[in-house]
C-alpha positions in Angstrom: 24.6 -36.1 -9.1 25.8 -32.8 -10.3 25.8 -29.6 -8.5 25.5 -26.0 -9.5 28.9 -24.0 -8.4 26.9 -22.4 -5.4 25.8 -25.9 -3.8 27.6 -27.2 -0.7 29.0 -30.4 -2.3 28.9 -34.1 0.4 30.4 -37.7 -0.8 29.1 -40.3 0.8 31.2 -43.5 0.6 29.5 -46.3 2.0 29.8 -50.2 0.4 26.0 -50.5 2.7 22.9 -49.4 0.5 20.8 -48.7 3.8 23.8 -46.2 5.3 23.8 -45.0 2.1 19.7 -44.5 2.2 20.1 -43.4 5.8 22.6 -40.4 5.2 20.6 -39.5 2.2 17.1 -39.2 3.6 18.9 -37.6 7.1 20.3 -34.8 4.4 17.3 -34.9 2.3 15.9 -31.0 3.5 19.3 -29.5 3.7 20.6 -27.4 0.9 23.7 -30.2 -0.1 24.1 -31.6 -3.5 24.8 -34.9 -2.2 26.9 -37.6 -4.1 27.4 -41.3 -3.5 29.7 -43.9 -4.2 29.8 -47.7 -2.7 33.5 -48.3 -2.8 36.8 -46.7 -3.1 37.0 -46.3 -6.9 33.9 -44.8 -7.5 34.5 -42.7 -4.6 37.9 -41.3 -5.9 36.4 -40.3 -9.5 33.7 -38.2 -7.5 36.3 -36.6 -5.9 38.0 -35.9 -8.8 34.9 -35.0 -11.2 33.0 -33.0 -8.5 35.6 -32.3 -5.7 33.3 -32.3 -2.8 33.6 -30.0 -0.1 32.5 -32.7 2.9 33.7 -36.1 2.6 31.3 -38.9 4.6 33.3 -42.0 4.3 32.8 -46.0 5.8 35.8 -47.4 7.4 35.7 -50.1 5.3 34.9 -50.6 1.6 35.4 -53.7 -0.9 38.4 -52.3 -2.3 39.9 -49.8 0.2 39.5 -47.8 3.5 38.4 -44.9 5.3 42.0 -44.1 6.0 43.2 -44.7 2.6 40.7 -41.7 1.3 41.5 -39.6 3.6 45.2 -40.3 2.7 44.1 -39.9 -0.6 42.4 -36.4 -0.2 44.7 -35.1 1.9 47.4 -35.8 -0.8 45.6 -33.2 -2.7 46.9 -29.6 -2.1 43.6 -27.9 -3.5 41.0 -26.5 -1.7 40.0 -28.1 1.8 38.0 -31.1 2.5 36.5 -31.7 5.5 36.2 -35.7 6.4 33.7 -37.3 8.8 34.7 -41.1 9.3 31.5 -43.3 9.7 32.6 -46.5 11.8 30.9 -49.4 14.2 34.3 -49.7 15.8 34.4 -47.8 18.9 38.6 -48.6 20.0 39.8 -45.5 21.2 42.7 -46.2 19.4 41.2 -46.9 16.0 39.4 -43.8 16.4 43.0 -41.6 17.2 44.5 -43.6 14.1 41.4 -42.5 11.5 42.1 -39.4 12.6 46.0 -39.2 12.6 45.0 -40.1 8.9 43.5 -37.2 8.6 39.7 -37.3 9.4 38.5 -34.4 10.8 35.9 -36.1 13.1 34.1 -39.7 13.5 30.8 -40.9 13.8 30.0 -44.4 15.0 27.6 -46.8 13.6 24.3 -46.9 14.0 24.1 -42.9 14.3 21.8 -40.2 15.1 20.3 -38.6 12.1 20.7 -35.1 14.7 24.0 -35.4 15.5 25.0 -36.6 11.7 23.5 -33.1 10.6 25.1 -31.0 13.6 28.2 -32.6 12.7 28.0 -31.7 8.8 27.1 -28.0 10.0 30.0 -27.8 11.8 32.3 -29.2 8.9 30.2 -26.7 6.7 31.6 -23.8 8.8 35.2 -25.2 9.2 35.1 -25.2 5.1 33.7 -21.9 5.0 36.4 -20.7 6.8 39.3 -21.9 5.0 37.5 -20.5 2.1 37.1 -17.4 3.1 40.9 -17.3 4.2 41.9 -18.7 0.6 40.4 -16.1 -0.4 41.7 -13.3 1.4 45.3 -14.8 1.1 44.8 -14.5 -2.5 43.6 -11.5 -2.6 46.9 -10.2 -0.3 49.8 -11.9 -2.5 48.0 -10.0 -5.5 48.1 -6.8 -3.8 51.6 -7.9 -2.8 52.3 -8.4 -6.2 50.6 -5.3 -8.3 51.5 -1.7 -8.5 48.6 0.0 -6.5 48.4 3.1 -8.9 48.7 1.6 -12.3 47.5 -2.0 -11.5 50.2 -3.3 -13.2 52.6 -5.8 -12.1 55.1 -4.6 -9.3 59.1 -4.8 -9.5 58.6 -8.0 -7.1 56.0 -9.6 -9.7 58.2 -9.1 -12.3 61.3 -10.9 -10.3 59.3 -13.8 -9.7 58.0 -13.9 -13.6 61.7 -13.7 -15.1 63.0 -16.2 -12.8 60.4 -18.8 -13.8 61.1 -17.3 -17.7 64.8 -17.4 -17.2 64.8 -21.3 -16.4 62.5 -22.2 -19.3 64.6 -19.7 -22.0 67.6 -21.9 -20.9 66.2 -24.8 -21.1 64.5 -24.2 -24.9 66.8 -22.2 -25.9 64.4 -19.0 -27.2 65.3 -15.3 -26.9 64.1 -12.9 -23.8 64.4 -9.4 -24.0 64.1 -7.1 -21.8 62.5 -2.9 -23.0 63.2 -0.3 -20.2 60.8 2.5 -20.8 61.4 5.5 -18.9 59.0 8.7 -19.1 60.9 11.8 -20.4 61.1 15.1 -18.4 58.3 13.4 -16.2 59.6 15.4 -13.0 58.4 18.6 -15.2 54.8 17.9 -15.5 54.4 16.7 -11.8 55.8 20.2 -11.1 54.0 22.2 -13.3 50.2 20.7 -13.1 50.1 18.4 -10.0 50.8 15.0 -8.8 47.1 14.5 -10.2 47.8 15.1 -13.5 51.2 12.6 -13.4 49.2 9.6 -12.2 46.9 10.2 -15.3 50.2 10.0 -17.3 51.2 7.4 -15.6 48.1 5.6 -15.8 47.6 6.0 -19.3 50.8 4.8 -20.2 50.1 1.7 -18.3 46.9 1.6 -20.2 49.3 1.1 -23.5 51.6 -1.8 -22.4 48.7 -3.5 -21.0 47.1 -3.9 -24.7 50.6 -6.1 -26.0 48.4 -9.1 -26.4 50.9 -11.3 -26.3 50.1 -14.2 -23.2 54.0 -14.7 -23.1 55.2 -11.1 -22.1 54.9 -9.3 -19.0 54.9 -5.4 -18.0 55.0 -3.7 -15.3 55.8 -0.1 -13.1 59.3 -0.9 -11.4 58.9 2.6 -9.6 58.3 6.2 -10.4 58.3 6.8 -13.9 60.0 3.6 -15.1 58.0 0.5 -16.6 59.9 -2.6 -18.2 58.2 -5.1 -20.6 59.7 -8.5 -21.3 59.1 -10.6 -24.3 60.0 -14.1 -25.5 59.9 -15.8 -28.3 60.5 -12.4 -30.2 63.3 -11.9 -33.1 65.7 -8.3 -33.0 63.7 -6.8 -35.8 60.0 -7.7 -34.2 61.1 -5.8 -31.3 61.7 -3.0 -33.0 58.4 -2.7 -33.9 56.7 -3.2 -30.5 59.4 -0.6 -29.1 58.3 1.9 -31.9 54.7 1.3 -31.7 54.6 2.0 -28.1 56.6 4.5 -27.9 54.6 6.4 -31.4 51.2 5.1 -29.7 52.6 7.7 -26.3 53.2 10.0 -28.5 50.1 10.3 -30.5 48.3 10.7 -26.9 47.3 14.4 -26.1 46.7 15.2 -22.3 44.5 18.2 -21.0 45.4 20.2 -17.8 44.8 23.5 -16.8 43.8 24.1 -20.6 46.8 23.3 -21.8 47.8 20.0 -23.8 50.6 18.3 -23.2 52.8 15.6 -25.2 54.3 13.2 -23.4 57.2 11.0 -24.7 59.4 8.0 -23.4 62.9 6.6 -23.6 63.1 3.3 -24.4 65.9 1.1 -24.4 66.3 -3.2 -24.6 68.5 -5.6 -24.4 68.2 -9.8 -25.4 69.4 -12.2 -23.3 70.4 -14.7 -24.9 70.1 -18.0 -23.5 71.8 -21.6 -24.0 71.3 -24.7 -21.3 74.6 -24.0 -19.4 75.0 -20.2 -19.3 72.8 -17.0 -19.9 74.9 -13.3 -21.3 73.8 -10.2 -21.9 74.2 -8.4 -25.5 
């Protein structure tokens, strides 16, 4: 069964066609997209085509068990799943071990269609929850990571990017240079026409390294009026041309405060690294 992006996603792994029937008709009014398989390996490509957010699972199937898919999910570091372990055995200690395994509760064999659906509700919430604080922790390592004014990338972002570009120029052996841009006399129009009026510089100029199309490079506002942009895979005489066009493209821009225009220019300045497996210099 396929499910639209908004459903609430359920695997139910049971080798028993009436369980099966029983779970599905208990769920039948609630708003789940409900899958099914009837042992371990049809169970494992659901998880894998639909990654379900709820996980009903048998103890024991044909070809695995209950603890081996929950081994098996919690392998995965992706989003959460929440696990219910359906079971007729009742040892306490059985019960502690599917758990230990990873289950995130139990329900024994035969159950209440009631307590089956109070106890999906509550895994419902539980993966709410760590959903909405995926989300938010997302949404703080971007902040943590991008220049509030210009949304670019921040000095730490751009660390983190060269170290990870660093290893793989070594280890291929392509160029990776490095452009220092650095607005001229910017002090000067703070000054004269207002913090305002520089974070429209400032912004604009982002505006202009952000068009490099180029998936491989990065820019980014390493503070005040200094911005860096890396590329790779880029010979001496193509960047150049980049370095001209942006700083030509700054240029060409006229900005209006006060009634008066203003030109704003850049220095720019870049360096290669060049790279082989065993060292990486400067030139």
């Amino acid at each position: 069964m396929v499910a639209s992006p908004q459903e609430f996603k359920i695997l139910v792994a049971d080798d028993s066609l009436l369980y099966r029937k029983l779970v599905e008709e208990t769920l039948a009014h609630e708003q789940y997209a409900v899958c099914f398989a009837k042992n371990g390996r049809e169970a494992s490509d659901v998880l894998e085509e639909h990654r379900p957010a709820l996980v009903i699972t048998d103890w024991e199937m044909p070809d695995s068990t209950g603890i081996e898919l929950c081994g098996q999910i919690r392998s995965d570091q992706g989003s959460y799943t929440y696990i219910i372990l359906l079971t007729s055995n009742t040892d306490k200690d059985q019960i502690i071990r599917g758990l230990a395994a990873g289950a995130d509760d139990y329900l024994t064999k035969p159950f209440h269609s009631g307590e089956l659906l109070a106890r999906v509700d509550v895994g419902r919430r539980i993966v709410e929850l760590h959903r909405e604080i995926q989300g938010k922790n997302r949404l703080l390592q971007e902040l943590a990571l991008t220049d509030p004014l210009t949304g670019l990338p921040n000095r730490r972002a751009i660390e983190e990017w060269a170290v990870r570009q660093l290893s793989g120029a070594v280890r291929h052996g392509f160029p990776l240079w490095v452009v220092m841009a650095d607005l001229d006399s910017f002090k000067s129009v703070n000054d004269t026409y207002g913090h305002e009026a520089g974070d429209v510089v400032l912004k604009k100029f982002a505006d202009l390294l952000r068009a490099n199309p180029r998936s491989s490079n990065i820019c980014g506002r390493i503070g005040g009026e200094e911005f860096v942009v890396v590329l790779t895979h880029v010979q001496k005489p193509n960047i150049q041309i980049v370095v001209d066009r942006i700083r030509h493209q700054l240029e060409a821009e006229e900005f209006m405060f006060g009634g008066s225009v203003l030109a704003v220019t850049a220095s720019l300045e870049f360096q290669v690294f060049r790279t082989e497996r065993r060292r990486c210099s400067v030139s």
